[in-house]
C-alpha positions as CSV (number, residue, x, y, z in Angstrom):
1,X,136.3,98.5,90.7
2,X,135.4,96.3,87.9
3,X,137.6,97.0,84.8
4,X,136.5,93.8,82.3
5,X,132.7,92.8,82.8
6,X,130.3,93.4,80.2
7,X,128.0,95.7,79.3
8,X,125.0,96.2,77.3
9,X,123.1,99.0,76.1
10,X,119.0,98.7,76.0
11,X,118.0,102.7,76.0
12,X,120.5,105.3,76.2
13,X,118.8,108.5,75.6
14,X,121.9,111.1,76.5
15,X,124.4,108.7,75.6
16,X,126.2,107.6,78.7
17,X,127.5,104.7,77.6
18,X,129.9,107.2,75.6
19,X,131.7,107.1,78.8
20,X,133.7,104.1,79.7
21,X,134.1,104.8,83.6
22,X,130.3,104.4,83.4
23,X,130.0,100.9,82.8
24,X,131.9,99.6,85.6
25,X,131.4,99.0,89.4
26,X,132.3,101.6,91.1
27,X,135.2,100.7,94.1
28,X,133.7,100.1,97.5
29,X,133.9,98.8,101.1
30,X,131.2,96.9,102.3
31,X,131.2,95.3,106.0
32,X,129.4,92.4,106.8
33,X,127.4,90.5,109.9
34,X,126.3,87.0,109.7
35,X,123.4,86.0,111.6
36,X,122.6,82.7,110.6
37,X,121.2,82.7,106.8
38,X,121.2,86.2,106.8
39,X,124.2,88.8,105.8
40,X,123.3,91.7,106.8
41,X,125.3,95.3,105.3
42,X,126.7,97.4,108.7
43,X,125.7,100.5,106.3
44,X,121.8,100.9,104.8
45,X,120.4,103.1,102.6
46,X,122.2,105.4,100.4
47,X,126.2,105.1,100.3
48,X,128.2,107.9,98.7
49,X,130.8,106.0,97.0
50,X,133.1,109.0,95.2
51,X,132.4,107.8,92.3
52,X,131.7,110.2,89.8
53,X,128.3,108.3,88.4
54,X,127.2,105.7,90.8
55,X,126.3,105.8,94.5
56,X,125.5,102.6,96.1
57,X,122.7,101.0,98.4
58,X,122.9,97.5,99.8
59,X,120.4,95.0,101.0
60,X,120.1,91.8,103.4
61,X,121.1,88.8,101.5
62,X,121.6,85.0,102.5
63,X,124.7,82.9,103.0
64,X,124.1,79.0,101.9
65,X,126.4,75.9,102.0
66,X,126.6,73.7,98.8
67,X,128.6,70.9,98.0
68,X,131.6,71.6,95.7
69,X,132.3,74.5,97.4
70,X,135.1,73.2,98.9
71,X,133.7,74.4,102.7
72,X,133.3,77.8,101.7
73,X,130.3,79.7,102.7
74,X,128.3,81.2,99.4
75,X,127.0,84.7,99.8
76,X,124.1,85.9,97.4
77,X,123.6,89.8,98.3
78,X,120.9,92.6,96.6
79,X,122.5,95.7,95.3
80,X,121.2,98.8,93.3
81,X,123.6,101.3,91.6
82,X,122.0,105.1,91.8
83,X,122.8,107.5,89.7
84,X,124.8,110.5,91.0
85,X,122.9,113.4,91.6
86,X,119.7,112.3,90.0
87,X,116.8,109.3,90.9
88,X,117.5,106.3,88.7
89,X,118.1,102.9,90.1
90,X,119.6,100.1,88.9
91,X,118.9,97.0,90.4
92,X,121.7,93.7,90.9
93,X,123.1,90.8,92.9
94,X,126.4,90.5,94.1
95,X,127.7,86.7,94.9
96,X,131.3,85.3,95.9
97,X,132.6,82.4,98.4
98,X,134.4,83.3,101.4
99,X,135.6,81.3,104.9
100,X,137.6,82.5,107.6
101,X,140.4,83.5,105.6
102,X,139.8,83.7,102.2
103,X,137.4,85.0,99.5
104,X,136.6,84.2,95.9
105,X,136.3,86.9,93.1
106,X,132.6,88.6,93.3
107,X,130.6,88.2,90.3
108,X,127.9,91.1,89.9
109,X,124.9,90.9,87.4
110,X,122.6,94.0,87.0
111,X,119.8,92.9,84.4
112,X,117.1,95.7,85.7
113,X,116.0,99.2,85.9
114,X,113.7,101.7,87.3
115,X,114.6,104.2,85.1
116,X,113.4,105.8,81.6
117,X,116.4,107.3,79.3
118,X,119.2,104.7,80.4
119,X,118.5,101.3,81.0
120,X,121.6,98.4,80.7
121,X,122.9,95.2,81.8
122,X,126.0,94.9,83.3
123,X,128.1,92.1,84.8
124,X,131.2,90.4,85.2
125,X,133.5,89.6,88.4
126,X,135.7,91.6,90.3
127,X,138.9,91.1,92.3
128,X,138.5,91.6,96.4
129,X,140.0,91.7,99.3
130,X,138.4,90.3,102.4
131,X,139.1,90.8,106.2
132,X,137.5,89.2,108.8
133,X,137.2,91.5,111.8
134,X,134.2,92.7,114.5
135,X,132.7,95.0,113.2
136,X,131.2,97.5,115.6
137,X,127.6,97.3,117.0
138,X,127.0,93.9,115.2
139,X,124.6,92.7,117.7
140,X,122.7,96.1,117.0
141,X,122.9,95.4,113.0
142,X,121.5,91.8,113.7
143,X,118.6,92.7,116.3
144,X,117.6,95.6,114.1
145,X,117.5,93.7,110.6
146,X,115.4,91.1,112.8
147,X,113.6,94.1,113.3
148,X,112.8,95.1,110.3
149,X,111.7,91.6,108.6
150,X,109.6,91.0,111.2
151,X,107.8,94.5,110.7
152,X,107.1,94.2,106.9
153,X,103.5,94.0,106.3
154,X,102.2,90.7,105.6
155,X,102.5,90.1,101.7
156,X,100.5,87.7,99.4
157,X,100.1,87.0,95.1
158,X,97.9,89.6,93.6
159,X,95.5,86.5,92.8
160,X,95.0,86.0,96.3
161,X,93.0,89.4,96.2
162,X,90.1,87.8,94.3
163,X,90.1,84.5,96.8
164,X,90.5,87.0,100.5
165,X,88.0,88.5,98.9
166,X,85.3,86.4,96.9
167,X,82.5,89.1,96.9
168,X,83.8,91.3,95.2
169,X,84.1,90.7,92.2
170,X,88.0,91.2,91.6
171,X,89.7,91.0,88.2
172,X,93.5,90.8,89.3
173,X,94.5,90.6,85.5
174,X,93.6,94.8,85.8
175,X,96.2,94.9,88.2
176,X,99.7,95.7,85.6
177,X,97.1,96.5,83.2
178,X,98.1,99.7,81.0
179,X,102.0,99.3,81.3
180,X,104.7,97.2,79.1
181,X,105.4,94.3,80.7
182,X,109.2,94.9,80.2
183,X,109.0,98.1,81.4
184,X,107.3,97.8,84.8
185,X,109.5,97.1,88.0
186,X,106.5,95.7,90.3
187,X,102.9,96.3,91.3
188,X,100.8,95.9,94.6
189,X,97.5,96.4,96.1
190,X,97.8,97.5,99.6
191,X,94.4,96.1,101.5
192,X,93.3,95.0,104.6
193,X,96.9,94.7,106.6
194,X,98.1,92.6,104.0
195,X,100.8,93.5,100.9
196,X,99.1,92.1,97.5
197,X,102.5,92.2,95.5
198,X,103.2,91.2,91.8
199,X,106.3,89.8,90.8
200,X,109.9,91.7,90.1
201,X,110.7,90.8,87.0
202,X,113.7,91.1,84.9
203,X,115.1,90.2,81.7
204,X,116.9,87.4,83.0
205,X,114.1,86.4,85.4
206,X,112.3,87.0,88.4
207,X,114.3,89.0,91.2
208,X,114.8,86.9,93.8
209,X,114.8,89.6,96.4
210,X,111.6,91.3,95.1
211,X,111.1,92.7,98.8
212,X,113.8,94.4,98.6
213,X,114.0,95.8,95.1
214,X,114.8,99.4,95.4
215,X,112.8,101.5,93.9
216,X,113.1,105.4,92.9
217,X,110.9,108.1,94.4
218,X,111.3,110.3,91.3
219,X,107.9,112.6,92.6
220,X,106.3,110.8,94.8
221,X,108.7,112.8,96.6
222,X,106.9,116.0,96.5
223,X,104.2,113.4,98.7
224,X,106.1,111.4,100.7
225,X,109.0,114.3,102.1
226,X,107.8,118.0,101.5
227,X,103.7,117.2,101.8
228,X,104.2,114.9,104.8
229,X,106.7,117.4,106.3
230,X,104.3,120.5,105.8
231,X,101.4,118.5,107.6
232,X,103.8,117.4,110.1
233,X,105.5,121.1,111.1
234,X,101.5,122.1,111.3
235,X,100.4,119.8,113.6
236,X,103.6,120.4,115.9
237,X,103.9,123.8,115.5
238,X,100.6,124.5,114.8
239,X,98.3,126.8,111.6
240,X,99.9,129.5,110.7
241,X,102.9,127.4,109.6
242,X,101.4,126.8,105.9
243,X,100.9,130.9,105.6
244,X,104.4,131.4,106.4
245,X,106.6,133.4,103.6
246,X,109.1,132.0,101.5
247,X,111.1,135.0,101.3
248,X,111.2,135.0,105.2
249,X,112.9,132.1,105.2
250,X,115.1,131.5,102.0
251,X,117.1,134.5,102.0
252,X,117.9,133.8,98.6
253,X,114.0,134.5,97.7
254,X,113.9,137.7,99.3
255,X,112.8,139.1,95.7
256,X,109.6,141.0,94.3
257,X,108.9,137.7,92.4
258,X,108.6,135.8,95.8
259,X,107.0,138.1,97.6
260,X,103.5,136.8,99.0
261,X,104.2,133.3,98.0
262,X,103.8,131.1,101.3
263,X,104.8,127.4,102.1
264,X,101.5,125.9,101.0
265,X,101.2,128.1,97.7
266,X,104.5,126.2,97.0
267,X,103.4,123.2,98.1
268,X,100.3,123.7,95.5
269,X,102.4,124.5,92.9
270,X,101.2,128.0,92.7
271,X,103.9,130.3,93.3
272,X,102.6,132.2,90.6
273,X,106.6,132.3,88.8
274,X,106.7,130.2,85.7
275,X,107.7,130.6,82.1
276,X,104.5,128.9,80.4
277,X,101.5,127.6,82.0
278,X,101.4,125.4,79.4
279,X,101.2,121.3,81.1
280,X,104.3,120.4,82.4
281,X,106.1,122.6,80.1
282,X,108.7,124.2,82.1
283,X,109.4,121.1,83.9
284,X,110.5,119.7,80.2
285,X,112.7,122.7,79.4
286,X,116.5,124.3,79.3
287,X,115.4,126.5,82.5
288,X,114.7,123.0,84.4
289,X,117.4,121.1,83.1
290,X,119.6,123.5,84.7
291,X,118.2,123.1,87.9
292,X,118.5,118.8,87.6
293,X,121.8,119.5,86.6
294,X,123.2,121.2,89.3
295,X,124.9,119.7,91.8
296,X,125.7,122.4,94.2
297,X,123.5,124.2,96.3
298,X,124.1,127.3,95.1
299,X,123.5,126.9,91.6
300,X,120.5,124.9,92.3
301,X,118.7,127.2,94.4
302,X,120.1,130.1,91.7
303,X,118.3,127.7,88.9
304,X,114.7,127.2,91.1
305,X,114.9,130.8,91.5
306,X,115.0,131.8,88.0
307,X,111.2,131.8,86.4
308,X,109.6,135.1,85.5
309,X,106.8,136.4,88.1
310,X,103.2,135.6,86.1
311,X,100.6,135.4,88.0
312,X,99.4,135.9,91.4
313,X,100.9,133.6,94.3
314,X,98.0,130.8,95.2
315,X,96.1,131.4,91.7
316,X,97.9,129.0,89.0
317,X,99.1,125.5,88.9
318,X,102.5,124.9,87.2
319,X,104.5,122.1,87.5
320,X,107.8,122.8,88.8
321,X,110.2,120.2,90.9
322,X,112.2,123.7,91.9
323,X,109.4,125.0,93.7
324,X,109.6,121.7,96.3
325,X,113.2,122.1,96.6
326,X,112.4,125.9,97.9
327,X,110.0,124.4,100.2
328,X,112.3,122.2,101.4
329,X,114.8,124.8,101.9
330,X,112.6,127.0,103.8
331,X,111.2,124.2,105.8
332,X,114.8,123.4,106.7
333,X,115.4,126.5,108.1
334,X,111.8,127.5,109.9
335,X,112.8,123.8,111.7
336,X,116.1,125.9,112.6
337,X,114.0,128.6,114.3
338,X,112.4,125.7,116.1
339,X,114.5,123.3,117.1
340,X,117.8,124.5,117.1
341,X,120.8,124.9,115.0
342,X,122.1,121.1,113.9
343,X,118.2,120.1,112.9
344,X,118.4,118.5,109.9
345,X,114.5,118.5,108.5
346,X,114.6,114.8,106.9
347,X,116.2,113.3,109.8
348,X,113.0,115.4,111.8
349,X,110.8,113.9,109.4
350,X,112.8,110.2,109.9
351,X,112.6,110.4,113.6
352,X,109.0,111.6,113.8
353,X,107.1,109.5,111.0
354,X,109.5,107.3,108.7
355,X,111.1,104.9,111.8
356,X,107.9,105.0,114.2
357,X,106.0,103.0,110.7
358,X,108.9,100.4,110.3
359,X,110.3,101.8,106.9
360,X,113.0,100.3,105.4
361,X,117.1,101.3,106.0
362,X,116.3,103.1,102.3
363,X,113.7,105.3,102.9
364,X,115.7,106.7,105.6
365,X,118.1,108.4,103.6
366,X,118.1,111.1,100.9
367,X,119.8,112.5,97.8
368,X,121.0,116.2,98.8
369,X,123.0,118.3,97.4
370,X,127.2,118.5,96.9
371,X,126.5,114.6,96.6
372,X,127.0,114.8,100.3
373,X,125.5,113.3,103.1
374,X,125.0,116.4,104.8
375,X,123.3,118.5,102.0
376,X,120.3,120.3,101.3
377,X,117.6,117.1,100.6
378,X,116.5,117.6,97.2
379,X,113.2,117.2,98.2
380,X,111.0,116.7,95.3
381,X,113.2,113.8,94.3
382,X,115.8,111.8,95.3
383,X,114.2,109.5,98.0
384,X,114.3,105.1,97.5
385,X,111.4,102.9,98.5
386,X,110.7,98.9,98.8
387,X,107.2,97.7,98.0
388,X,106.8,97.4,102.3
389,X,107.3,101.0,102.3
390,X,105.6,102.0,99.6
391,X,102.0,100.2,101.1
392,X,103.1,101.5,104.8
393,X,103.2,105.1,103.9
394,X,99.8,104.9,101.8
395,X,98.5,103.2,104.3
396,X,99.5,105.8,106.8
397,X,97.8,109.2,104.5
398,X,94.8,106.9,103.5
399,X,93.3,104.6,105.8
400,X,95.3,105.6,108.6
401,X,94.7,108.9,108.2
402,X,97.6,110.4,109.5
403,X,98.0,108.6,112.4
404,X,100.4,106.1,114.1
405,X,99.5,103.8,116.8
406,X,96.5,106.0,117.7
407,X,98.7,109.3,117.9
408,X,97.7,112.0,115.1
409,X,101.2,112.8,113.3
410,X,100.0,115.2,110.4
411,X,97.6,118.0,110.7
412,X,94.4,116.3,109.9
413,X,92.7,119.3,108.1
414,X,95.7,119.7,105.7
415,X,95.6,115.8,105.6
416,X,91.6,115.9,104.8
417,X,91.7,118.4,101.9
418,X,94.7,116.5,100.0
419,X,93.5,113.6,100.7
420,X,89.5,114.8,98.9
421,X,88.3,114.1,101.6
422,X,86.2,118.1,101.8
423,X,84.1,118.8,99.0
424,X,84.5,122.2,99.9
425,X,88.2,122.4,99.3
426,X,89.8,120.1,96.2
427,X,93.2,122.2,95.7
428,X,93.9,123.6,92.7
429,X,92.9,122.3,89.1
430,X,95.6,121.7,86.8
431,X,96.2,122.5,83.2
432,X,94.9,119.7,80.7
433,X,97.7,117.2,80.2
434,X,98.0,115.6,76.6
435,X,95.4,113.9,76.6
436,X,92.8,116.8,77.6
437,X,92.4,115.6,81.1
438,X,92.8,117.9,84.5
439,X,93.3,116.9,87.7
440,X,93.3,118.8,91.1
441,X,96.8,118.8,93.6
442,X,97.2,119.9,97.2
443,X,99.9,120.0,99.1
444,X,101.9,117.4,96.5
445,X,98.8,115.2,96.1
446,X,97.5,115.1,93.1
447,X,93.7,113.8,92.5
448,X,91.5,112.1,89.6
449,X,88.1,112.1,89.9
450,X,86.0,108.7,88.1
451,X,82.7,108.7,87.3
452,X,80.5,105.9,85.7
453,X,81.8,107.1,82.2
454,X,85.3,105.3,83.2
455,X,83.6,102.0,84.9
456,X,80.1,101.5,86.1
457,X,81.7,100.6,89.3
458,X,81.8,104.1,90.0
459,X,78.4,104.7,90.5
460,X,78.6,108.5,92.1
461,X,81.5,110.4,90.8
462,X,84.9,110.0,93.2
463,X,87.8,111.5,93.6
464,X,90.9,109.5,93.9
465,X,94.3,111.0,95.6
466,X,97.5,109.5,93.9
467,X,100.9,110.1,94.0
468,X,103.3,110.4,90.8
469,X,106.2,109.8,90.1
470,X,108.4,110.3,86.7
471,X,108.8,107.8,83.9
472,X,105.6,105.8,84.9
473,X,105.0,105.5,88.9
474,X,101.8,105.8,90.6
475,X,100.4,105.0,94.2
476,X,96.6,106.0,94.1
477,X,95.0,106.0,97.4
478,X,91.2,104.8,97.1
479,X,88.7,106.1,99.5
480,X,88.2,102.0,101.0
481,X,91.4,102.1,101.9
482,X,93.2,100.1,99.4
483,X,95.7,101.9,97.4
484,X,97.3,100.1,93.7
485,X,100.8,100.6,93.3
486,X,103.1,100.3,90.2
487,X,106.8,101.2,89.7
488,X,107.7,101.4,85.6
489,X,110.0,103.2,83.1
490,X,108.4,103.6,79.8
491,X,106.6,106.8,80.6
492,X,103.0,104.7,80.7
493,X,100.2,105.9,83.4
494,X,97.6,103.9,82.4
495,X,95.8,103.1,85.8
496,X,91.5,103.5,85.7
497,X,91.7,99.7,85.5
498,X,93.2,98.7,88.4
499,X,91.8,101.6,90.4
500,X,88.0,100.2,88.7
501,X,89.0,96.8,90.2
502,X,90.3,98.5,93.9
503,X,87.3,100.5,94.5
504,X,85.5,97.1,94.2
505,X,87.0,95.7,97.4
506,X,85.1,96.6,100.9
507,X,85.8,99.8,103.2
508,X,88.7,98.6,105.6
509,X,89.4,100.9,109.0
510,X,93.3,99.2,109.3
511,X,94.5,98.6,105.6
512,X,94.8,100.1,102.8
């Protein structure tokens, strides 16, 4: 654990930095494998450290010789600290010296966020000590990391969208549009098979392991776990799997307010038990916060559980990240029914969608609760994506359309309709946000429709699926195939631009 370091304070809205634990490293273990240039971390994705405010996820970094360094190898490896029991990431490198016997101090440097109410920089060097040992299934860590660069999509500079392709007309300066520069982690234009990525900036320059920047889920979430989870139980287990009960399921909804409410009414948002149907009001408010708060399961479910019956189940949109926590609860346990005791529904979902499309070490793990490893998953938050996952999975709902190497994974009807994809069926419309606008959400998918009144390029009105995500993410999915991507913290979701621009660019049957 770091004990000196620095810190500095750039937003603190609850006033962490009160607490002086907070602003240090917390301790860890991290083994190692060498395979040429590359070190590669024996553990991916999210580490539970024990700290009381920082878990841990470690990247692939490089190992270099320079002169001066008296023969030592130097090490140069990506880092994020994750807040305990909520989404926030804060991004780092890690550097020392080592050789066969010895290793220098490590010096750390976090100068980046995803992250809207505490954002900091923080560095320093830390005593370490260093064994040099086998570590188990290294040849397996070093085959799979091989793996796993060689299956990232293809990436180019955003300008290169313009120059692939000429014809259409492509303003690339639309793309980061509508978001402080400061604020906004990275941006991309999924297209074609290839990643159109802008750069990871921070405030002491550019990232030098942008393809690996973690990024938070926040929402997108409620897409990428519970609505791809839902689609997926469908198609295995087949239709009557969205009209299931929740009370059937969670026993701790077996309560007049629950009853009639189904899987897909929660997915929809429409569970009809709310406090005010007001936009995103009781996601803002004390009744919430209890729910983020909580750390247990119990109190957590007790805190989802706790809005007023209103309105009829499947007849009202209301915002609430509870509701996908139910879902994922009862999901959990219908998998149980189905598969046997020891299922665990996100390693289902891992196993049967997230590893067959290549996703990185950490998409594959989730927050849960008990900041334990073998928790309830959140599941409407709590998930951590690189910009190679981020184009994959939109690729996968969008142009894909559900399927993977040829074989239909999600139940394409469920996939159609939340995708806009039948007229006949756009979900539910929303309450007007602030400023006066509504949008339609199905099964965690929300949806914008543009006309000609937001860019002639819109020539016939069209609705655009996107995924959202809080403090200022988006991924919107257009109907060519391409999908714009930004991560940002500065609560800014100013996209019609860049999706104006995207919807210039040809249909494509493989990108997106």
């Amino acid at each position: 654990m770091a004990t000196a370091g620095r810190f500095r304070t750039i937003k603190d809205t609850y006033h962490y930095a009160a607490i002086a634990a907070l602003k240090h490293l917390p301790p860890v273990s991290i083994d190692l494998v060498q395979n040429g240039s590359h070190v590669i971390p024996a553990v991916r994705g999210l580490q539970i450290t024990g700290s009381a405010y920082w878990n841990l996820i470690v990247g692939g970094g490089r190992a270099w010789n320079e002169n001066g360094d008296g023969g030592r190898t130097r090490v140069s490896l990506p880092f994020a600290l994750v807040e305990r029991n909520a989404n926030c990431v804060h991004n780092g490198l890690l550097t020392f010296l080592f050789d066969g016997s010895t290793i220098s101090r490590v010096r750390y440097q976090i100068v980046h966020e995803t992250c809207e109410y505490f954002q900091f920089d923080m560095w320093g060097q830390v005593g370490t000590t260093y064994s040099r040992h086998t570590v188990t299934g290294d040849t397996d860590l070093k085959n799979a990391y091989a793996a796993e660069v060689a299956h990232r999509i293809p990436t180019k500079p955003i300008s290169a969208l313009s120059t692939d392709s000429p014809n259409a007309g492509i303003d690339t300066s639309a793309f980061g549009s509508g978001v402080t520069a400061s604020a906004l982690s990275t941006y991309g234009v999924s297209y074609g098979g290839v990643n159109y990525v802008g750069a990871c900036q921070t405030r002491q320059g550019a990232y030098p392991y942008c393809n690996q920047m973690v990024l938070p889920s926040y929402s997108l979430a409620k897409t990428m776990f519970a609505g791809i989870v839902l689609m997926r139980l469908t198609q295995v287990y087949g239709s009557p799997v969205p009209s299931q009960l929740i009370r059937d399921w969670v026993s701790e909804a077996d309560t007049s307010a629950w009853s009639g409410v189904t899987f897909q009414d929660t997915a929809n948002m429409a569970t009809g038990n709310y406090s005010s149907s007001a936009f995103e009001s009781d996601e803002s408010g004390s009744g919430m916060t209890a729910f983020f708060d909580a750390e247990a399961y119990g109190p957590k479910m007790t805190a989802a559980l706790a809005f007023p019956h209103s309105a009829a189940p499947g007849t009202k949109w209301v915002y609430h990240s509870s509701d996908t926590f139910v879902l994922a609860r009862a999901m959990q346990n219908y998998l149980v029914s189905k598969a046997g005791a020891g299922s665990d529904i996100y390693r289902w979902i891992r196993d049967q969608v997230l590893v067959p499309l290549h996703l990185s070490p950490d998409v594959l793990t989730t927050e849960r609760t008990g900041n334990s490893a073998t928790g309830q998953p959140l599941g409407g938050y709590g998930l951590f994506y690189t910009q190679d996952d981020i184009a994959k999975v939109s690729r996968f709902l969008n142009a894909d359309g559900g399927r993977i190497g040829g074989v239909q994974k999600l139940d394409p009807t469920m996939l159609a309709d939340a995708m806009q994809q039948n007229p006949a069926n756009r979900g539910l419309t929303t309450t007007a946000d602030t400023t006066g606008r509504t949008y339609q959400h199905q099964d965690g998918l929300w949806a914008r429709q543009f006309t000609s009144a937001d860019d002639p390029v819109f020539t016939s009105p069209v609705y655009v699926p996107f995924m959202s995500g809080f403090g200022g993410i988006t991924a919107a999915m257009l109907p060519n195939g391409a999908t714009y991507y930004y991560f940002s913290d500065n609560n800014e979701f100013g996209w019609s631009a860049a999706a104006a621009q995207a919807y210039k660019l040809p249909v494509t049957g493989g990108g997106g």
